[in-house]
C-alpha positions as a printed Julia matrix, in Angstrom:
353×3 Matrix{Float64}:
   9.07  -16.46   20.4
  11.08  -13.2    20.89
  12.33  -11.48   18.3
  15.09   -9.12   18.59
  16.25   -6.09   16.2
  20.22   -5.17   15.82
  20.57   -1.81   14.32
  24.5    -1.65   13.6
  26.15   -0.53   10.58
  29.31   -2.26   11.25
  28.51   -6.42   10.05
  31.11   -7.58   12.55
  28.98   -6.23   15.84
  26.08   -7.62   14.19
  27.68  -11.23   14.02
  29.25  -11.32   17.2
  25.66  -10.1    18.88
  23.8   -13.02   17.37
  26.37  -15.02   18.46
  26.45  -14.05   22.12
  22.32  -13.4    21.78
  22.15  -17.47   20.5
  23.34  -18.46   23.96
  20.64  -17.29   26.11
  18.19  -18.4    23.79
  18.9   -20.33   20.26
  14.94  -19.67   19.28
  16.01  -16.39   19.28
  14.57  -14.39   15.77
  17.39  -11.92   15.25
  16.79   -8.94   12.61
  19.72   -6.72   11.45
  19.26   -3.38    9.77
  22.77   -1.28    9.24
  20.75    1.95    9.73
  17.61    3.78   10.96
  16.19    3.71    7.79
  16.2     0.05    7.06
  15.13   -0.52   10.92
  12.27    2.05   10.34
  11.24   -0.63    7.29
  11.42   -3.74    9.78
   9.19   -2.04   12.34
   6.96   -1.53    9.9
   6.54   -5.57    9.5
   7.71   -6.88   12.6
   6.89   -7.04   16.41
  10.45   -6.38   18.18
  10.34   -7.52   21.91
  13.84   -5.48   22.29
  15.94   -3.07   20.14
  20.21   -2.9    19.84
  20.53    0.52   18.71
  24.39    1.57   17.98
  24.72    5.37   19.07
  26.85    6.31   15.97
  25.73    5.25   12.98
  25.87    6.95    8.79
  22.47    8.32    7.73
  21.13    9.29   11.15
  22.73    8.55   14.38
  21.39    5.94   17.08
  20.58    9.47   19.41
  18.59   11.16   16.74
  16.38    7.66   15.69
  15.95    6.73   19.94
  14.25    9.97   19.89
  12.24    9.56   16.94
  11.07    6.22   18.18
  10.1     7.49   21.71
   8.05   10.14   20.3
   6.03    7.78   18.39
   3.02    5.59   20.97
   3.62    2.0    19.49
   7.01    2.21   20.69
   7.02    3.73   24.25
   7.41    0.49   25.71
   9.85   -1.0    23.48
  13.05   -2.15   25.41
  15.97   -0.13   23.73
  19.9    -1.25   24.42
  22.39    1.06   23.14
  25.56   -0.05   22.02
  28.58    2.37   22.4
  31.99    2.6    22.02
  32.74    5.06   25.09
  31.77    5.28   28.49
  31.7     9.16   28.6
  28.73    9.81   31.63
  27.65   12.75   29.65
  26.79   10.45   26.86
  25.39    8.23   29.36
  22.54   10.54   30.78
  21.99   12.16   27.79
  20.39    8.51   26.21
  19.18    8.64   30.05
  16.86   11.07   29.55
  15.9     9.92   26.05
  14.41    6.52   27.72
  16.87    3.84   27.16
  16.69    0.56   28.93
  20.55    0.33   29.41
  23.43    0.39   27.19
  26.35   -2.38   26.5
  30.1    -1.29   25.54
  31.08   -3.17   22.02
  33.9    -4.54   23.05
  32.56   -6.08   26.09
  29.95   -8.32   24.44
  30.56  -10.93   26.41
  28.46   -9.62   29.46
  25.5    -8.37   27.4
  23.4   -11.37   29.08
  23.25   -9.28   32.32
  21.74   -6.28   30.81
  19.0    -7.73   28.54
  18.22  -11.09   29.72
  15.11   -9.89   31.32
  13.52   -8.62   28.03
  14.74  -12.13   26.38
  13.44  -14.21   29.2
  10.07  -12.11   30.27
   9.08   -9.87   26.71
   6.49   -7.47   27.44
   3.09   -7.86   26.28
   2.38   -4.6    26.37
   5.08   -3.44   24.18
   4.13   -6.3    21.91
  -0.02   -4.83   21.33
   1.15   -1.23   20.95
   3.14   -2.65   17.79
   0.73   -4.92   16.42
  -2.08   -1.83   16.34
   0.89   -0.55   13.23
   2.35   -4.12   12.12
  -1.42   -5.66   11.53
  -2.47   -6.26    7.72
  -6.18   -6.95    8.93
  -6.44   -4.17   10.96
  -4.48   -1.38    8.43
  -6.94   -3.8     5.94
  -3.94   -4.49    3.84
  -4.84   -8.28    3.72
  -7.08   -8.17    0.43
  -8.86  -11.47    1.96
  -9.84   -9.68    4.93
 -10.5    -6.16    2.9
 -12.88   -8.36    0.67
 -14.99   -9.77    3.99
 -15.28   -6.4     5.97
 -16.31   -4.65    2.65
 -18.51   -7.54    2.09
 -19.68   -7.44    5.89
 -19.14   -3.78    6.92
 -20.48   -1.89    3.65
 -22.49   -4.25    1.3
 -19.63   -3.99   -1.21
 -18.85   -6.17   -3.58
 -16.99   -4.82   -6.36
 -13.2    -5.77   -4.94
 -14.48   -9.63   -5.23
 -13.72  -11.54   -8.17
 -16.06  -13.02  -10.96
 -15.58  -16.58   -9.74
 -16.35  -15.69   -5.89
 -19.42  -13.38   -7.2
 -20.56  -16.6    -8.83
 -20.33  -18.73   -5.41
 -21.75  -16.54   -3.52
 -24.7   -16.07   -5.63
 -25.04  -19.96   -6.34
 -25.37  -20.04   -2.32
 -27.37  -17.34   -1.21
 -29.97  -18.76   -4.05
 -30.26  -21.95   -2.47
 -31.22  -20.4     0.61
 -33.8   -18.2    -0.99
 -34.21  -17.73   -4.6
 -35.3   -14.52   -4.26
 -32.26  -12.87   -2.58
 -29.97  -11.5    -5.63
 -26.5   -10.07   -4.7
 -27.41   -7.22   -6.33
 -29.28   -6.13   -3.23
 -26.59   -6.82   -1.28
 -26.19   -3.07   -0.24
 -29.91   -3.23    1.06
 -30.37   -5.72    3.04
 -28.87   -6.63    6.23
 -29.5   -10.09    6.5
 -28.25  -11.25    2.58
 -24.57   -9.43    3.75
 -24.65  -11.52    6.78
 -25.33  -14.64    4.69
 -23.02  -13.99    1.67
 -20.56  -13.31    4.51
 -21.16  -16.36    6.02
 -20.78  -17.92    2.05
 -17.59  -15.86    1.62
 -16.04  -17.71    4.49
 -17.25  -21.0     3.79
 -15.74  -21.57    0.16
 -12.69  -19.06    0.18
  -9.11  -20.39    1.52
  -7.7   -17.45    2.94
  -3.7   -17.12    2.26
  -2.49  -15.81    5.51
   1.57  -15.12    6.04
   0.93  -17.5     9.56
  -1.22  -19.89    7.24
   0.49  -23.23    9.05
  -1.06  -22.59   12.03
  -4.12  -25.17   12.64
  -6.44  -22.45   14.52
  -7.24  -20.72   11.02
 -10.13  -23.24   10.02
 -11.22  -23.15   13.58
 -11.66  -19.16   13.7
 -13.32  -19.36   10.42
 -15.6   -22.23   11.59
 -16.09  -19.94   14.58
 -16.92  -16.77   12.66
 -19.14  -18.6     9.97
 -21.29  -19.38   13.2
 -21.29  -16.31   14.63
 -22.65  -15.06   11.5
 -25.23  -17.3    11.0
 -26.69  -17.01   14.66
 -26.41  -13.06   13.63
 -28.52  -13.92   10.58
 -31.23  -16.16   12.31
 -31.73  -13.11   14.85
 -32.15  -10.49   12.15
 -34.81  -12.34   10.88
 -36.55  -13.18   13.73
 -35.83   -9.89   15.65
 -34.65   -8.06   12.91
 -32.16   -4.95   13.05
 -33.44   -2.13   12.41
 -30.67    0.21   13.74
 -27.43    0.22   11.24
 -25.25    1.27   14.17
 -26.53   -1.77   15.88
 -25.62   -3.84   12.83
 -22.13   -2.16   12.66
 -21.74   -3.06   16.3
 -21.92   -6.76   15.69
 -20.33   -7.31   12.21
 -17.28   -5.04   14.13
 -17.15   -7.53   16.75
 -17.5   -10.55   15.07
 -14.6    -9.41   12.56
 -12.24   -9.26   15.44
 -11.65  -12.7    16.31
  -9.69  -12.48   13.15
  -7.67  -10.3    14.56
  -7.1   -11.65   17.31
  -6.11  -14.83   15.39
  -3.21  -12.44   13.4
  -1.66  -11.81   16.84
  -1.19  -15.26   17.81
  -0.04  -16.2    14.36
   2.36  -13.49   14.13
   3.61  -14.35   17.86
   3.73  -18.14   17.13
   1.5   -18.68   19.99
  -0.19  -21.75   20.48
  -4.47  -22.04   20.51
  -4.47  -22.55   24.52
  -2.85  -18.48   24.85
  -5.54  -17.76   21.67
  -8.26  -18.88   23.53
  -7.73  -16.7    26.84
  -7.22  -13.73   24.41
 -10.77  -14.34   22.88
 -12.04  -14.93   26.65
 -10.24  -12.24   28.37
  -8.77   -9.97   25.95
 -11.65   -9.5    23.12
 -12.72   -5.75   24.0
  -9.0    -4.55   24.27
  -8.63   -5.66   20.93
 -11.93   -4.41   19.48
 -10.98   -1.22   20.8
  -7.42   -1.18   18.79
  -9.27   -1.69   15.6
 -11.97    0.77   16.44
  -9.22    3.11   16.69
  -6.46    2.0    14.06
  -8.8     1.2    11.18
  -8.08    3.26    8.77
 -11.47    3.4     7.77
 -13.25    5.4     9.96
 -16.11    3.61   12.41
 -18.01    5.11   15.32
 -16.94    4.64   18.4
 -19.18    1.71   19.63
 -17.03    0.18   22.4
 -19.29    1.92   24.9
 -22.41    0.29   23.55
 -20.83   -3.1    23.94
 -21.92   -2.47   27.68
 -25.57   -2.21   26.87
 -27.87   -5.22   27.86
 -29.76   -5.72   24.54
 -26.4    -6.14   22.7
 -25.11   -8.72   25.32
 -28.14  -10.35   24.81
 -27.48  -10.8    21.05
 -23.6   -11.79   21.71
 -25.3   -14.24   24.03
 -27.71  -15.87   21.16
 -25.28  -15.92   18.44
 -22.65  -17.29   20.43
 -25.16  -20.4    21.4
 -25.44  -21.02   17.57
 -22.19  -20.85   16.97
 -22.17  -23.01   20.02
 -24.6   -25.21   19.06
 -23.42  -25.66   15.26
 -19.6   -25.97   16.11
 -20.14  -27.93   19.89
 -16.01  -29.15   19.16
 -14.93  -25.4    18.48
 -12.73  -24.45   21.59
 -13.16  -20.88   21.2
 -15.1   -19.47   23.53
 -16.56  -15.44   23.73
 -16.88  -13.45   27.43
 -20.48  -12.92   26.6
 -22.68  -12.27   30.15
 -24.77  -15.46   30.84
 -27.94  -15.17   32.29
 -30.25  -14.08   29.12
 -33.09  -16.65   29.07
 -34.26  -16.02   25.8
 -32.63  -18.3    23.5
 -33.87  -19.67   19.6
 -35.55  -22.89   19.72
 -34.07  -26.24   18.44
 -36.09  -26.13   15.31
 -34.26  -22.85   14.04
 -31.16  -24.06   14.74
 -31.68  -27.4    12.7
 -32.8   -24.76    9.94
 -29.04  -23.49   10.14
 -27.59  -26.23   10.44
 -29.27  -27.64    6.95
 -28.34  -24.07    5.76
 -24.48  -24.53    6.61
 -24.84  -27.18    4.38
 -26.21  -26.2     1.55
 -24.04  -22.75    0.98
């Protein structure tokens, strides 16, 4: 679904845009902001597949914010349209050189199909992951759902969970083992994985693109991730936090992945290639974006032993899940794999938290 942004103080221009912009495409999602400073606040939420920026405006003029915007990397491959008044050439190269994508004359609206069909028809994918690396809640960790799993996941910490979701996740990790107590959450490797893998289980996460009917599926998908992750720490064990960080990073980023789609209304089929084809382009953009600051693993992604455990926790997740569509790129070809008897262990364990 494209979504267009009309930055025109006069209400007029703005209605007779949406009303030309509804005949290419009446799916259209057309935002209006009468200045720079509301459209700086819309940016902030919204992916824009093409901008309508009027040259004169009150506040700050069109020139001054095209130049702001250019400066800034999530928005060098926006599509921006002036609209102007005049024809003066001068004018003309001037928004030239500040790297417009055309301009339309306001009282010519009527041929405004011609100059930004393209970006309608065709929107750039491109422009559209430069913005979400800004726009995303999960990867700014604004979502408190998600901030509560990566601190769970990422750090061992618990204290931004609530009484009632301490209480679950103790109740589950005992029936596993009575002898793991959250309280040594920040110790142990394998009881984050677990009360990670709890977390998910009995919390409903309230997402803005909540309708969508991928949500249980990633979470089903994750959960399984996370308990293959757990079965190889104990049987392998990690010994190396870095290699821990690695994984948990990874694993984390399907959810990600799913915010794109949901915020793009795309459908599971375009999901799934992004999670075949697209996962280390997006682990990179949260490796980088995050506000909390995480080594830079995405070279050690490359490394044999940790394709070997994407490989064995993806057959669990595989193996627990067999109707999840969601596949992950890992290399095939690693032989050693956990026998059936652990994975009827996890299975009973799924169960039970």
């Amino acid at each position: 679904m494209t979504t267009i942004l009309i930055v025109d103080d006069s209400l007029f221009v703005q209605e007779s845009l949406k009303e030309e912009l509804f005949k290419i495409d009446k799916d259209l999602v057309v935002l209006c902001a009468k200045n720079p400073v509301e459209a700086e606040k819309i940016l902030k939420e919204y992916i824009i597949d093409l901008m309508l920026l009027d040259v004169k405006m009150p506040i700050k003029s069109g020139n001054i914010f095209l130049k702001e915007i250019r400066s800034l990397s999530y928005y060098s491959d926006l599509p921006i349209v002036m609209l102007t008044s005049i024809t003066e050439k001068a004018l003309i190269l001037e928004l030239a050189k500040l790297g417009i994508d055309g301009y339309v004359v306001k009282n010519n609206l009527a041929n405004i199909r011609d100059k930004i069909e393209k970006f309608i028809k065709n929107p750039s994918e491109i422009n559209r992951l430069k913005q979400f690396s800004r726009v995303s809640e999960f990867i700014s960790l604004k979502d408190r759902w998600f901030q509560q799993l990566f601190d769970l996941l990422y750090d061992g910490d618990y204290s931004s969970l609530d009484m009632d979701v301490l209480e679950e996740l103790n109740r589950g990790l005992k029936v596993v083992n009575k002898s793991y107590k959250l309280s040594n959450l920040e110790n142990d490797l394998r009881i984050r994985i677990l009360a990670g893998a709890i977390f998910l289980k009995k919390q409903k996460p309230i997402f803005v693109w909540q309708e969508y009917s991928f949500i249980e599926k990633l979470k089903e998908k994750v959960i399984g991730l996370l308990l293959g992750f757990y079965l190889y720490v104990i049987l392998k064990g990690i010994y190396e936090t870095e290699m821990y960080s690695l994984i948990i990073t990874y694993i984390l980023n399907l959810f990600i992945i799913g915010e794109y789609c949901g915020r793009l209304k795309y459908d599971v089929e375009i999901l799934s290639q992004l999670i075949k084809k697209q996962f280390l382009l997006f682990y990179k953009m949260f490796l980088q974006n995050c506000p909390i600051k995480m080594p830079n693993f995405f070279e050690d992604l490359q490394r044999k032993s940790v394709k070997e455990i994407l490989f064995m926790i993806e057959d669990v997740s595989s193996n627990l899940f067999p109707d999840n569509p969601f596949e992950l790129s890992v290399e095939k070809g690693f032989n050693n794999k956990f026998e059936e008897m652990h994975q009827i262990i996890l299975k009973e364990i799924y169960k039970n938290i």
